[in-house]
C-alpha positions as CSV (number, residue, x, y, z in Angstrom):
1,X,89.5,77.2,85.5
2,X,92.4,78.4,87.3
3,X,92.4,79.6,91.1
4,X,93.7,83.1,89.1
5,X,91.0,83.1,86.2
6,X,88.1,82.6,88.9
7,X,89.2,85.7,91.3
8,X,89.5,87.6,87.4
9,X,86.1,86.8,86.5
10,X,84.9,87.9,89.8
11,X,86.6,91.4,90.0
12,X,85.6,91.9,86.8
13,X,81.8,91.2,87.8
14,X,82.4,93.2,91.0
15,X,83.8,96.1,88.6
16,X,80.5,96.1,86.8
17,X,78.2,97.2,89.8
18,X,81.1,100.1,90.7
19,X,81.7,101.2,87.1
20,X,77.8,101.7,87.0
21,X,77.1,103.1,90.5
22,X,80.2,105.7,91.0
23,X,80.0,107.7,87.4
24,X,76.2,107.2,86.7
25,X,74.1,106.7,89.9
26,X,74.5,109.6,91.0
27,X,72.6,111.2,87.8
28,X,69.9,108.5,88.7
29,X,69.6,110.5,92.0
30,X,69.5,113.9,90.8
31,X,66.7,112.5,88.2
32,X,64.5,112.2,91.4
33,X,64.9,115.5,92.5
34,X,67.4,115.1,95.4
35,X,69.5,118.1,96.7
36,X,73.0,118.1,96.8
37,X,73.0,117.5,100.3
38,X,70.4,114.6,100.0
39,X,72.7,113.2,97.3
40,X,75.5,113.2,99.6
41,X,74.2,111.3,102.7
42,X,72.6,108.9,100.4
43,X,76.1,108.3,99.0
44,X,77.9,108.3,102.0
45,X,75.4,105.8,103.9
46,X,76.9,103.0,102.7
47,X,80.4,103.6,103.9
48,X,79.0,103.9,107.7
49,X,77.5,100.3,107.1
50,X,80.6,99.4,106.4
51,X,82.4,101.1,109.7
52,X,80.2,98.4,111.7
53,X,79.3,95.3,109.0
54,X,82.8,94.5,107.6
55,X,84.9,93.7,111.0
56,X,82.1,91.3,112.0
57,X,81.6,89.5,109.0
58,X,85.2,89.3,107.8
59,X,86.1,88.1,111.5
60,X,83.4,84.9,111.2
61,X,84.7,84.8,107.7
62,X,87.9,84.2,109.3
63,X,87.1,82.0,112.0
64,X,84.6,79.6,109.8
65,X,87.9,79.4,106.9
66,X,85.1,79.3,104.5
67,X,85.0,82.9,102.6
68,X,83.6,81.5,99.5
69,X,80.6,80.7,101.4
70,X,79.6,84.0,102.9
71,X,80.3,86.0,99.4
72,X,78.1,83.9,97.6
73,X,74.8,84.4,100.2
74,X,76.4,88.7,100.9
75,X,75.9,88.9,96.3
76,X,72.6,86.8,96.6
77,X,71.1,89.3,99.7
78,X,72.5,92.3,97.8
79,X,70.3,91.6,94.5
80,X,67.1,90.9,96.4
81,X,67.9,94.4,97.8
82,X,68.9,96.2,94.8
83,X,65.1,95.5,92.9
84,X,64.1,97.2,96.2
85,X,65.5,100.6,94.2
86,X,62.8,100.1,91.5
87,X,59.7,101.6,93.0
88,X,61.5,103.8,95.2
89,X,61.8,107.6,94.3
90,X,61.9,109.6,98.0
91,X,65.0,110.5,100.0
92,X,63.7,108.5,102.9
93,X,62.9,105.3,100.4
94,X,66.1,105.3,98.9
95,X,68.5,106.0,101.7
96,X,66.6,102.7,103.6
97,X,66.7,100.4,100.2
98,X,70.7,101.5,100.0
99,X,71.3,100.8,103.8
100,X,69.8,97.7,102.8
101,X,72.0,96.8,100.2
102,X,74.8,97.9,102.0
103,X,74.4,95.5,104.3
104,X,75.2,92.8,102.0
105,X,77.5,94.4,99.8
106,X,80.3,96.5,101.8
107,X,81.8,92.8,103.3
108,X,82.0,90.9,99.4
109,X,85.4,93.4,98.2
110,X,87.2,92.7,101.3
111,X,87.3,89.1,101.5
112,X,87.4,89.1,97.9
113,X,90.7,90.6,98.6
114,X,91.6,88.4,101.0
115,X,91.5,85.4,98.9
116,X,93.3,87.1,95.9
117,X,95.8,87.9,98.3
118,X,95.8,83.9,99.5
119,X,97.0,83.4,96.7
120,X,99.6,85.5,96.4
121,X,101.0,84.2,99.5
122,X,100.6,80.7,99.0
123,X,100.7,80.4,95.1
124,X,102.8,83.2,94.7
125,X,100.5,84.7,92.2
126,X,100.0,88.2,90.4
127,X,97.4,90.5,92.5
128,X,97.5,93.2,90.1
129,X,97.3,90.8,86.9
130,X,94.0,89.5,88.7
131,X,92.5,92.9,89.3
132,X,93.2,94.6,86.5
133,X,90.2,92.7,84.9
134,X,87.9,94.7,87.4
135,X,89.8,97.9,86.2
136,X,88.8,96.6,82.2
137,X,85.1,95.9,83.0
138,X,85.0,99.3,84.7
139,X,86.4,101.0,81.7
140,X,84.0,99.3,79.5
141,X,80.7,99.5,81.7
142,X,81.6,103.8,82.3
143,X,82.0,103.8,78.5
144,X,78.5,102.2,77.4
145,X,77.0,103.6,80.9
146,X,77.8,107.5,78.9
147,X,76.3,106.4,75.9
148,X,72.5,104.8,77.7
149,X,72.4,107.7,79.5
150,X,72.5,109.4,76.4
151,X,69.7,107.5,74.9
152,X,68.1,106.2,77.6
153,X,68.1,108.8,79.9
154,X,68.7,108.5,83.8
155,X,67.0,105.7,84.7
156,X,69.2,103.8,82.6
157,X,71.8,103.8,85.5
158,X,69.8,101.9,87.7
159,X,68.8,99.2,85.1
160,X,72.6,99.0,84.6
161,X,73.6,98.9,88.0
162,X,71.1,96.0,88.8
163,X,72.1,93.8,86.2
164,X,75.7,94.4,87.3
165,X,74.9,92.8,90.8
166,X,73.1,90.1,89.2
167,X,76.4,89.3,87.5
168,X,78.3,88.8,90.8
169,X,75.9,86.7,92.6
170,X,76.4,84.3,88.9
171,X,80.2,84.5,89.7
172,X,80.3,84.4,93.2
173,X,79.2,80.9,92.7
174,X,82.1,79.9,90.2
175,X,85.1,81.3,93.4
176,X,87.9,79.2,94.0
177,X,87.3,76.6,97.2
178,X,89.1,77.4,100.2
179,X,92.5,76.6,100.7
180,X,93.3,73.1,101.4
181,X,90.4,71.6,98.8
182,X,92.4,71.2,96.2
183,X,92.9,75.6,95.4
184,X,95.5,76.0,96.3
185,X,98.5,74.8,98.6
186,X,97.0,73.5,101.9
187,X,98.4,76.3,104.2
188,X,100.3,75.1,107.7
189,X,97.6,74.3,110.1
190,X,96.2,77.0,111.8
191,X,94.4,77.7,115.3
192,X,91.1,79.7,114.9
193,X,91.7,82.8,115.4
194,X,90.1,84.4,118.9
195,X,88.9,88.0,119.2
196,X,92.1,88.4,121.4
197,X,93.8,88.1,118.3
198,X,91.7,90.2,116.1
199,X,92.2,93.2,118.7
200,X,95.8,92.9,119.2
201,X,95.5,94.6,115.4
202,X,94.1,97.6,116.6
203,X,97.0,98.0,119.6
204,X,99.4,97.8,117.0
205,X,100.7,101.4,116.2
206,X,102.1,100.3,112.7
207,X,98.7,99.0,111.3
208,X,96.8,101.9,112.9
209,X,99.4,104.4,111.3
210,X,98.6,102.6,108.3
211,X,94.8,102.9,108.5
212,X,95.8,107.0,109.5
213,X,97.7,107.6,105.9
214,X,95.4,105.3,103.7
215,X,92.4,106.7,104.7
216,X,93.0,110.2,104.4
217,X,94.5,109.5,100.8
218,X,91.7,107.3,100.3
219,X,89.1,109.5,101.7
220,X,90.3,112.4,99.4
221,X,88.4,110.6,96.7
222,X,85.5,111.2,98.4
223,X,84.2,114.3,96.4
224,X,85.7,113.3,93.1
225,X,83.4,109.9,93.1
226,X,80.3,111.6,94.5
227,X,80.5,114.7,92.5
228,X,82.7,114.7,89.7
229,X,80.0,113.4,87.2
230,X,77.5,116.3,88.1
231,X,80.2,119.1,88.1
232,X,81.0,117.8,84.6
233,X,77.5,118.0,83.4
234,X,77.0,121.3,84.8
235,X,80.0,122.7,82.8
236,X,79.0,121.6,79.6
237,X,80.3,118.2,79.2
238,X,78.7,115.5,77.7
239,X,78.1,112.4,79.1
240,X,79.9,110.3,76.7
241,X,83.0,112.3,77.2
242,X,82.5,112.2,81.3
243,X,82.5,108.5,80.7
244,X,85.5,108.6,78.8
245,X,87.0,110.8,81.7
246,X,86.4,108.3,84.1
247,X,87.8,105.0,81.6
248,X,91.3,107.6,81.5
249,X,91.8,106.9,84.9
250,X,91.5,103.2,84.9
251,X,93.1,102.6,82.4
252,X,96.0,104.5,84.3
253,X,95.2,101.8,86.9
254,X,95.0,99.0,84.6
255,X,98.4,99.9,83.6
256,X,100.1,99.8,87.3
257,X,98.5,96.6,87.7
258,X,100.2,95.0,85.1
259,X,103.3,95.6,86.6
260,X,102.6,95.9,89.9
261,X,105.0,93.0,91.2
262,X,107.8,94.8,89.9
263,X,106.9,98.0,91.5
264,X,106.2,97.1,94.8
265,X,109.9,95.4,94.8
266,X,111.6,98.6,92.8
267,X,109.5,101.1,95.1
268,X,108.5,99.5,98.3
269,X,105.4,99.4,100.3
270,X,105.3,101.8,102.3
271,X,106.9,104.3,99.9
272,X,104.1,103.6,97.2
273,X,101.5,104.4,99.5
274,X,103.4,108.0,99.7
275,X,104.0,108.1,96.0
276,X,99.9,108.0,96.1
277,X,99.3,110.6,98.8
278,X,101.8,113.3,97.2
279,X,99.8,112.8,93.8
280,X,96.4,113.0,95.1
281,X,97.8,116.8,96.2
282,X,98.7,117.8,93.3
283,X,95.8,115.6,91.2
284,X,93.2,117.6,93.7
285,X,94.6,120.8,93.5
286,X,94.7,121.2,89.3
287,X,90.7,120.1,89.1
288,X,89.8,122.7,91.4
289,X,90.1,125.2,88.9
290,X,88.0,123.6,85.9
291,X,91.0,122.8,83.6
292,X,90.7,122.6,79.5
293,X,89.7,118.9,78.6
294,X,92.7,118.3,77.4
295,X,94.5,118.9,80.3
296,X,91.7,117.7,83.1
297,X,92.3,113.8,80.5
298,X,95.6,113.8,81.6
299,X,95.2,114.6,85.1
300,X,92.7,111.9,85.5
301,X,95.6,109.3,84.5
302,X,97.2,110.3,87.9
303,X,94.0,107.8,89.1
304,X,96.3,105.2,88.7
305,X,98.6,106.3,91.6
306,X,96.2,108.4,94.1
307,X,93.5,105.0,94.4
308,X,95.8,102.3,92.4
309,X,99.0,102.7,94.0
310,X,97.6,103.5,98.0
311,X,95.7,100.2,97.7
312,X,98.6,98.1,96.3
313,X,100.8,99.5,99.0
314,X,98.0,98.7,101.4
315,X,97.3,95.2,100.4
316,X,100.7,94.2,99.9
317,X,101.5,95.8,103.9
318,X,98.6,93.6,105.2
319,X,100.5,90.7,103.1
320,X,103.9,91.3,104.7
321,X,102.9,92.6,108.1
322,X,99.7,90.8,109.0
323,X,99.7,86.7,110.0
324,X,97.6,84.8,107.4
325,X,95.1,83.7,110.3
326,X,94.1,87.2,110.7
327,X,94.3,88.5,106.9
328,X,90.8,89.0,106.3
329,X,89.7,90.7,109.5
330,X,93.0,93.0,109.4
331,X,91.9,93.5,105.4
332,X,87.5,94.4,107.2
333,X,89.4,96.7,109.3
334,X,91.3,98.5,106.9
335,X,88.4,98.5,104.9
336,X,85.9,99.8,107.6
337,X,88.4,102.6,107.8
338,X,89.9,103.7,105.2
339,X,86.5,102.8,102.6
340,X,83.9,103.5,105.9
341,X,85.2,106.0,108.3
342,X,87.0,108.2,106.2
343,X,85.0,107.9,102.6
344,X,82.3,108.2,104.6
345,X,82.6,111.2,106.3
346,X,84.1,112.8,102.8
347,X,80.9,111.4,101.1
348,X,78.2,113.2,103.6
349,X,80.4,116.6,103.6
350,X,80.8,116.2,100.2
351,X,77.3,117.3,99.5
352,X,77.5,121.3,102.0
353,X,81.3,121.4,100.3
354,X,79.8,120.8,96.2
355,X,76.8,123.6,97.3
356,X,79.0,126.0,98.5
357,X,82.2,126.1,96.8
358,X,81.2,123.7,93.6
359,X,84.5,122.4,91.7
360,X,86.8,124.4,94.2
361,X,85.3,121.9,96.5
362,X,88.3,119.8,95.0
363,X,91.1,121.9,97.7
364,X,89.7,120.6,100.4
365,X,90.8,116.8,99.5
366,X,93.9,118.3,98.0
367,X,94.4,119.4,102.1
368,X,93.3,115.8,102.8
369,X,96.0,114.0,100.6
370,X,98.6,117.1,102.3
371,X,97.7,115.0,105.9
372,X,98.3,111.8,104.2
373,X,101.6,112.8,102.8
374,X,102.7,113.2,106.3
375,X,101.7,110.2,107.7
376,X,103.5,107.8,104.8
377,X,106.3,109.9,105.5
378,X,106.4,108.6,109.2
379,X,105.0,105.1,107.8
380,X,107.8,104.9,105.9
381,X,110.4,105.9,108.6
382,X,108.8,103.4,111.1
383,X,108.4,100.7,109.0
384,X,111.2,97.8,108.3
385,X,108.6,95.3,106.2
386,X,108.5,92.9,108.1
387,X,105.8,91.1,110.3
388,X,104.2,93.3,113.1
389,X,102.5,90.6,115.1
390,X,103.2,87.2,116.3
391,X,101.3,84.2,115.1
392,X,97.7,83.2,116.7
393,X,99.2,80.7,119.9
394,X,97.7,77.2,119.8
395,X,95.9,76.3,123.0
């Protein structure tokens, strides 16, 4: 199996546990009586692991060269964890069992990303034609997820979303080595990288003007993913159809990843990344007011530029900007950030915004994505795309 294939088959296993905890867990939740509020800190808890988990384990990652290694025992400690959710049923007992598994789980995407993005740079490989097969198993996991739920009832979420972690620990195992073990091209040798050099990221105004704009374009996302399935529900609509909502917008994704080569060449980093916040406005701003069905389908394809096209732009600018040495903690960092700091302070207001101003909740990310806007705008004036810091010095 190729270096390409094994990163597919693990996105696509990592795609199972997201497509069956962001459209479906939250109805798990509500089944236990939860409040909005409750809800909404239980959601968000995970992103603040993140903040303070990812940078440290993506810096070892980074120093030991081994990244294979440390996903495989992150998926193993996150499904020990995730059977913790089975007799749980209080606020209290599920926000500790989801800390828990947070503390395994927030680190596997970003150096999953980093060695996708290894191989871009040293194979010269497709990113988006590997992770569009984490876009297709989400589609197809938020399409049967609809149709248990139907049957089953709520607690067929969490049955899902267990045996979707249980799936990643089975492909962690089947990862590409790391480079120089026969992976891919053995990569010039490098120093190990020193926490000098891991800091000199955050004194760089570039990367942190990039962590500013993707965050706050990210972060708008925040009430969409903690509330959009419950806000559908309590407007009538089914939960088939709300999983077929959520597949529109994948498959949006899906379809920027196929050619995402050619559009980061044709469009340019920085400027995709502003392409993303300018429709997360607009996106925001027409679900605020409860559109037809017809017309809410087709906003949800402008997914595939408000979460698809900011991440592209963001991996491709750690890619271009970021020394190879320091890939994976520059790629914890962004993702602390933009997928800790910011999603995670969207996710806990989420909860007072949903209870007091329900689906008109959706202006308040619509001002988010209006701050990000501004700060691409200035990314994209600062910018030239090329490298921002030197190479790690050898001793």
């Amino acid at each position: 199996m190729t270096f390409a294939m094994r990163l597919a088959v693990f996105y696509g296993a990592i795609f199972l546990v997201i497509g069956s905890f962001l459209p479906f867990f939250p109805v798990w939740l509500d089944a236990q009586n939860l409040s909005a509020g409750e809800i909404g800190v239980i959601l968000a808890s995970p992103f603040f692991v993140r903040i303070l988990v990812t940078p440290v384990v993506a810096f070892a990652a980074d120093r030991n060269g081994d990244r294979r290694r440390f996903v495989i025992a992150l998926a193993s400690g996150a499904l020990l964890a995730s059977f913790l959710y089975i007799p749980s049923s209080s606020f209290w007992t599920i926000l500790a069992v989801t800390i828990a598994f947070a503390l395994f789980w927030v680190s596997i995407m970003p150096l999953t990303e980093t060695m996708a993005m290894s191989g871009v740079r040293l194979e010269g490989l497709d990113y988006g034609r590997m992770r569009l097969w984490g876009s297709l198993s989400f589609i197809g996991v938020s399409m049967l997820g609809g149709a248990a739920i139907e049957r089953a009832g709520p607690n067929a979420a969490l049955v899902m979303f267990i045996t979707a972690v249980a799936f990643v620990v089975v492909a962690a195992f089947a990862l590409p080595k790391p480079t120089g073990k026969g992976h891919l091209k053995a990569a010039i040798d490098q120093p190990r990288v020193r926490i000098a050099d891991a800091l000199a990221l955050l004194k760089s105004p570039l990367f942190l003007l990039l962590l500013l704009t993707t965050s706050m374009v990210q972060g708008s996302h925040a009430f969409y993913y903690a509330f959009a399935t419950l806000h559908w529900r309590s407007i009538g609509i089914p939960a088939i159809t709300i999983g077929q909502l959520w597949a529109v917008g994948v498959v949006a994704e899906i379809a920027l990843f196929l050619i995402s080569r050619r559009i980061v060449v044709a469009v340019g980093t920085a400027r995709l990344i502003a392409v993303a916040a300018i429709a997360a406005v607009v996106r925001w701003t027409i679900m605020a007011f409860d559109p037809p069905l017809e017309i809410l389908t087709s906003v949800q394809l402008l997914h595939g530029l408000t979460f698809g096209a900011a991440h592209l732009g963001a991996l491709h600018f750690i890619s271009q900007a970021i020394p190879e040495d320091r890939a994976a903690t520059a790629q914890g960092l962004y993702t602390a950030v933009t997928a800790g700091i910011a999603m995670g302070t969207g996710m806990l207001v989420a909860g007072s915004i949903y209870a007091q101003m329900g689906g008109r909740g959706y202006l308040v990310m619509a001002g988010v994505a209006a701050i990000s806007t501004l700060a691409a705008w200035l990314l994209c004036v600062r910018w030239q795309g090329g490298p921002i810091l030197r190479e790690t010095a050898r001793p």
